[in-house]
N, C-alpha and C positions, 0 to 999 in steps of 0.2 A: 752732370758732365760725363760725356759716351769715353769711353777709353776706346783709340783705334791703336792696332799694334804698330799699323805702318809710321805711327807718331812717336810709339812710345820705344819703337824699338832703337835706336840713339842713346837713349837710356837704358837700356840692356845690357846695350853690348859693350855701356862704362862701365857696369855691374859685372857683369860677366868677365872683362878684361879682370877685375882686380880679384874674384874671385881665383882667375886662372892664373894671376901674378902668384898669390898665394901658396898655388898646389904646386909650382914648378918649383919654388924656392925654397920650400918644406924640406927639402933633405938636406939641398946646401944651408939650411938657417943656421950659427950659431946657437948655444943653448942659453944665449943671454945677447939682448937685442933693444937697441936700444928704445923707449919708447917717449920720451918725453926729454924736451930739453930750454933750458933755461934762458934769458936775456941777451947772451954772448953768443947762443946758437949751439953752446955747446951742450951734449945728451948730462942729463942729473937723473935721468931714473931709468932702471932696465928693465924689463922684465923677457918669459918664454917665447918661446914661437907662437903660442896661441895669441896670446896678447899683441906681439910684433909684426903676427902676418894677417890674423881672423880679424881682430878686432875693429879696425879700419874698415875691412869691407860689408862686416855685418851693421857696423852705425851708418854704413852709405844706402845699406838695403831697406833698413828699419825707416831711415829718413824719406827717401824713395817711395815707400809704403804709404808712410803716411802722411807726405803733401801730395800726394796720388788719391787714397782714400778719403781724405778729411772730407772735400767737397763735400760727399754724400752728407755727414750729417750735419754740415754748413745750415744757421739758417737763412743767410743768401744767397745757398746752393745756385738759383736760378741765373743769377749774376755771372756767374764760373762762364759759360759761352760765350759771352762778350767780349772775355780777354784772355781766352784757351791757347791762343801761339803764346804769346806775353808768359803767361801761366808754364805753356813748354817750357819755355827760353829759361825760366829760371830754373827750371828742374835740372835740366841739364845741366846750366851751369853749375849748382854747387854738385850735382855728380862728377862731373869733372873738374871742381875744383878739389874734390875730396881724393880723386884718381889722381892729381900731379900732386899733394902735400905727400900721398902714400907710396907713391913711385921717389920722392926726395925721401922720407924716410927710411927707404927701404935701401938709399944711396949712401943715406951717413950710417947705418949696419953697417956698410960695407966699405969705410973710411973712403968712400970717394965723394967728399962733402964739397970740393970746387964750386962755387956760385952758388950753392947751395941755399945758406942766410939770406943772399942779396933778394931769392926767387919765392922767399916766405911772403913778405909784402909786396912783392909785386904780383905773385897770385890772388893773394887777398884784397889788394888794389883791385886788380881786373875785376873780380867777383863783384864787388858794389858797383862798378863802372855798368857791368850788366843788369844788375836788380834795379840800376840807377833808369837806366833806358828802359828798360821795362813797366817803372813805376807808373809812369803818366798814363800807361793804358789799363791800369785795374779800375776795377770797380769796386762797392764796395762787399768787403767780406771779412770776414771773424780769421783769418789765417795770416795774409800777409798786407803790406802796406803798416804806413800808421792807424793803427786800431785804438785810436781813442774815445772815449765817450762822445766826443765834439765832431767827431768825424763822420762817426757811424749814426748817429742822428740829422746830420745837415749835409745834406749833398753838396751844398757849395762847397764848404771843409773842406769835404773829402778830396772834391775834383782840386781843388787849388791848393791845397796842402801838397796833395801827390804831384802837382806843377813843381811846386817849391821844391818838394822832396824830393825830385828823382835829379833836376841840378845838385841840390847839395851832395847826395850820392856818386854824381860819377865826378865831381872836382873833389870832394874829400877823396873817393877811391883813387883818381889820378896823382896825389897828392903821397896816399900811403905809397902804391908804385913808385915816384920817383923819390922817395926816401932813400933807397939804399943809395942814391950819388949824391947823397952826404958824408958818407961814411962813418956813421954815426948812429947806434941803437937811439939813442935821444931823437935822431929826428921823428924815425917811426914810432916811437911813444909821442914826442910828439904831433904829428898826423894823428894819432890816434885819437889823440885829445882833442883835436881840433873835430873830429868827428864827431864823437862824445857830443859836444857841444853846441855844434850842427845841429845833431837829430833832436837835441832837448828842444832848443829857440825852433826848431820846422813844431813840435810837440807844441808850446806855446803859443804859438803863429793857430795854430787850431782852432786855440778856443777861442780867440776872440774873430776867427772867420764864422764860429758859430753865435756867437752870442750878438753876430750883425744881420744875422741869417733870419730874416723873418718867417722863412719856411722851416725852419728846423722843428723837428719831432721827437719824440722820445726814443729813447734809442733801441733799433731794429724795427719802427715803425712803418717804415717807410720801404722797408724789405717784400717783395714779394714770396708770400706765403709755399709757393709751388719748387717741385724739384726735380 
């Protein structure tokens, strides 16, 4: 898969914003920040500036890298062209979902938590709502999608698994989103479980779309070789 920049650059300049969020807030940062917090939304663990401003934007860059890089040594590699926007779309998206969790965290440092909680699950919501819509255009590959043995050996699986699966994704992601008008941590643990439980039964739905598959093959067989 060719990397254009005029594609990749969207994703840059998410990279690049949080890097530059970083170097501005560096002087004003606290020497204790918060970095993690608990069920209630409220922070249980703090740590420096490195940790509270770096560390977010180097796990968005690492990440970036390497659903960027992987393709190459994919042995589906060849697959990757077929569903290269689909492919964008999500890259972006968790770049940008990783850019709004790190812009709120960087809001509860600064005790202006307002909306704050409510905006944890409904980013996380959105984020599957887009993997979701994305789903039904992959193909198959060793990176994303449901990768299971059953899948990756029978084209059928795959294609009608990833039917199933990219519904379950964006009604459970709708689902965690409208959680917070419960007003209630339970309900998004709740959602969550419901998702849980989703993606196993879509996981199980698999093997028996395989074991009716009279074309199914061993798995990666049916892979073309080229990249």
């Amino acid at each position: 898969m060719k990397l254009d920049w005029r594609t990749e650059l969207p994703c840059w300049l998410v990279l690049a914003a949080m890097f530059a969020i970083a170097m501005a807030g560096w002087s004003q940062s606290p020497g204790r920040v918060p970095v993690h917090w608990g069920l209630d939304f409220q922070p249980d663990r703090y740590g420096g500036r490195f940790e509270g401003l770096l560390v977010l934007p180097l796990v968005a860059l690492f990440a970036y890298l390497a659903i960027t890089l992987f393709p190459r040594i994919d042995p589906a590699r060849s697959h990757y062209p077929s569903f290269a926007g689909a492919y964008l779309i999500v890259r972006f998206a968790v770049l940008a979902f990783l850019l709004a969790m790190y812009v709120l965290m960087l809001r509860a440092g600064r005790s202006e938590t307002v909306g704050g909680p409510a905006f944890v699950p409904v980013l996380t919501g959105l984020l599957l709502m887009v993997v979701g819509a994305a789903m039904r255009k992959l193909r198959p590959n060793w990176l994303m999608g449901f990768r299971t043995p059953w899948t990756l050996s029978s084209p059928r699986s795959w294609e009608r698994t990833h039917q199933v699966g990219s519904v379950v994704f964006m009604a459970c992601g709708a689902l965690i989103a409208l959680s917070p008008l419960a007003g209630s941590v339970w309900a998004m643990l709740a959602a969550l479980g419901v998702f849980m439980l989703s993606t196993l039964a879509v996981t199980i739905y698999s093997y028996f779309l395989w074991r009716d598959d009279p074309d199914k093959t061993p798995p990666g067989r049916h892979f073309p070789a080229g990249g």
